[in-house]
C-alpha positions as CSV (number, residue, x, y, z in Angstrom):
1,X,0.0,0.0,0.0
2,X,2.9,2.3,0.6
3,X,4.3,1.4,-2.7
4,X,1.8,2.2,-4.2
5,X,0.8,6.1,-2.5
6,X,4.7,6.4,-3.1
7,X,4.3,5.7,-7.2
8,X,1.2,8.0,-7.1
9,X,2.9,11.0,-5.4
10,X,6.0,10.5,-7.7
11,X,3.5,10.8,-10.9
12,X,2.0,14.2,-9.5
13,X,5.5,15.6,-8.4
14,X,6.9,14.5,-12.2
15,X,4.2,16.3,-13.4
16,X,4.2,19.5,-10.9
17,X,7.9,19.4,-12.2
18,X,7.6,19.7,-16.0
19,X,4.6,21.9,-15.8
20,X,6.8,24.3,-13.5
21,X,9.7,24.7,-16.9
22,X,6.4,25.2,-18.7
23,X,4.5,27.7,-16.9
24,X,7.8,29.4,-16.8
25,X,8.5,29.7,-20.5
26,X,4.8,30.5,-21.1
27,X,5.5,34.1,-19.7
28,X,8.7,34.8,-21.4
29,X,8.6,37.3,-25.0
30,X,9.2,35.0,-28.0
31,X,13.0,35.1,-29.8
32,X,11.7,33.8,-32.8
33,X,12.9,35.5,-35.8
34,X,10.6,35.9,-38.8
35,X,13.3,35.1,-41.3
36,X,12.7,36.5,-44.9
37,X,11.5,39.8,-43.0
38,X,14.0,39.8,-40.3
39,X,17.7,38.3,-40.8
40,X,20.8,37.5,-38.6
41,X,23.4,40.1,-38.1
42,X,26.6,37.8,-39.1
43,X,29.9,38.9,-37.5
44,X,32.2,40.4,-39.5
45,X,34.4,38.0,-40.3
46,X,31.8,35.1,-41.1
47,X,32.7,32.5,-43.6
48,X,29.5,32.0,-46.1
49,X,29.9,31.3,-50.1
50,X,33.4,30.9,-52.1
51,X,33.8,33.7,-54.9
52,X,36.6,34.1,-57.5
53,X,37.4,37.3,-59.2
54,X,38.4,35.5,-62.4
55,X,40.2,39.1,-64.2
56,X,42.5,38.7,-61.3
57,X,43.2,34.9,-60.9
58,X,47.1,34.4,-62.2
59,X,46.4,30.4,-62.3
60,X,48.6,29.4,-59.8
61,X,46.5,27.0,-58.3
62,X,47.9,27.4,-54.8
63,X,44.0,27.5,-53.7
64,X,43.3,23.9,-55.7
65,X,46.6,22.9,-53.3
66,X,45.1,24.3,-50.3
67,X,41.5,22.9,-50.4
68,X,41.6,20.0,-47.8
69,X,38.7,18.5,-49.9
70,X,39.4,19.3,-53.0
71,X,36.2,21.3,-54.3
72,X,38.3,23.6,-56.4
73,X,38.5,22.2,-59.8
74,X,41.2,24.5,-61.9
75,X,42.6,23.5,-65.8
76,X,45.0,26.6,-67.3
77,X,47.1,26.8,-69.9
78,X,49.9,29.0,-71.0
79,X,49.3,32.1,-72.6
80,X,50.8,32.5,-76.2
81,X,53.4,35.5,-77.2
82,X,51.1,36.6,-79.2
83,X,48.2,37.5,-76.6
84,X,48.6,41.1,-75.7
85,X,50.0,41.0,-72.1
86,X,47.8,41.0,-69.0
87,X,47.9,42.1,-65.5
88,X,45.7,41.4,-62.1
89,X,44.6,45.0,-60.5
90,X,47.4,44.1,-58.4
91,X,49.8,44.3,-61.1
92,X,50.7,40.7,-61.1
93,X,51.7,39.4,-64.7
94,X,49.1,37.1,-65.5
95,X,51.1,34.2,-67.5
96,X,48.3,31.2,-67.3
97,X,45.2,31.4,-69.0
98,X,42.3,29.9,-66.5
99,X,39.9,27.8,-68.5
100,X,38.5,25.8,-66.1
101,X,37.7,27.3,-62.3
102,X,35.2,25.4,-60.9
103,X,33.7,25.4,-57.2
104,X,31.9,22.8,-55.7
105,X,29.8,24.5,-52.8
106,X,28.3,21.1,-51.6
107,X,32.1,19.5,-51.0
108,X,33.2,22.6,-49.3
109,X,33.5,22.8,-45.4
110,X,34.1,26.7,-45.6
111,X,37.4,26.4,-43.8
112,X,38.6,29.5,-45.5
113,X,42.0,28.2,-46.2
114,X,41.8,28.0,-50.0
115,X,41.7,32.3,-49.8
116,X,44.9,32.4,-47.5
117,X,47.6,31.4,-50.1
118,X,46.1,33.5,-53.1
119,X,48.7,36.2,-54.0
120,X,46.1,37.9,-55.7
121,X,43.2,37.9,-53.3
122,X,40.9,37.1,-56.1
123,X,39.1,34.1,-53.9
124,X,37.3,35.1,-51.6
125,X,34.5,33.9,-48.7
126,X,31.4,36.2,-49.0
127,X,28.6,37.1,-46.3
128,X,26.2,35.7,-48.5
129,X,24.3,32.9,-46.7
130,X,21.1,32.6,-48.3
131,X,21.8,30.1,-51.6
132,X,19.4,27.4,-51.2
133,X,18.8,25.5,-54.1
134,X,16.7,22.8,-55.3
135,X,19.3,20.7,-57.3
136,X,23.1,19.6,-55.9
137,X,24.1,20.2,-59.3
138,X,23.3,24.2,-59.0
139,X,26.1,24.2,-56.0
140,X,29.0,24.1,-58.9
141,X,30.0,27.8,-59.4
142,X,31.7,28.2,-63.0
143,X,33.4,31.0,-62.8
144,X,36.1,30.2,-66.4
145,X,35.5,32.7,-69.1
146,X,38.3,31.7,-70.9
147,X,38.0,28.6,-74.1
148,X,41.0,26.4,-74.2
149,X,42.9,27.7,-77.5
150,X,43.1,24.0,-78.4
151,X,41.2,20.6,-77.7
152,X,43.1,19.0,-75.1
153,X,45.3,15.8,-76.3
154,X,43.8,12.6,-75.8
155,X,46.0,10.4,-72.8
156,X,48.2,8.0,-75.0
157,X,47.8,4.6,-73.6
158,X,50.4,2.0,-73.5
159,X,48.9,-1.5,-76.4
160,X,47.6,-4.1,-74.1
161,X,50.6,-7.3,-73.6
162,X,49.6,-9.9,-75.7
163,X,48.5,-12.7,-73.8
164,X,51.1,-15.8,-73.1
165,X,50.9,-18.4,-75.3
């Protein structure tokens, strides 16, 4: 019998309890934000989407290097004598013609390191947060505007060993 007044006044007191975080919280303003009306205040340094400057990137590929998970895809090729010469608004020579700068926002764990090593400070993080998108194939960011000046060579193969007789 004591058993069983001592389950009953455990119920009530486990319910006396939870109601108590409840009753408190029912008083309290609201924090909820109404997000496409209101929107965080990021700090100043927050790390949000990759962009690339592509006048400014020399091809160096010291960002492709740095990527611990490799979402930076990058193809260049050297410029010809002919090509007038060209310069980053930093005045770096630019000597490699990008063709291929591609980003892969899904891969990416916006470390920041790939914008550390650029000389030319053309990659950069942005405090854009808002790029939801219905497809993972909309998260790679072409950013190229170069053509390659010719096809690229096919991979030359070694003929297959004959098998042993």
């Amino acid at each position: 019998m004591k058993k069983y007044f001592n389950d009953i006044f455990q119920s009530v007191w486990t319910v006396l309890l939870g109601m108590r975080i409840t009753w408190k919280h029912l008083f309290t303003r609201a924090c909820t934000m109404q997000y496409p009306d209101q929107k965080w205040v990021l700090p100043e340094r927050s790390r949000m989407r990759l962009f690339n400057k592509i006048e400014d990137c020399i091809g160096c590929g010291q960002c492709v290097r740095a990527c611990p998970v490799d979402c930076i895809y990058m193809t260049t090729e050297k410029r010809t004598k002919e090509e007038a010469p060209a310069f980053a608004s930093d005045g770096t020579p630019i000597k490699l013609r990008v063709t291929q700068f591609d980003i892969d926002m899904s891969l990416c764990c916006y470390c920041n390191l790939c914008t550390y090593p650029c000389p030319t400070h053309c990659l950069v993080m942005t405090p854009e947060y808002e790029f939801a998108v219905y497809s993972k194939q909309d998260f790679l960011y072409r950013f190229a505007k170069d053509q390659p000046l010719a096809p690229p060579k096919p991979a030359h193969h070694a003929p297959a060993p004959e098998p042993a007789k």
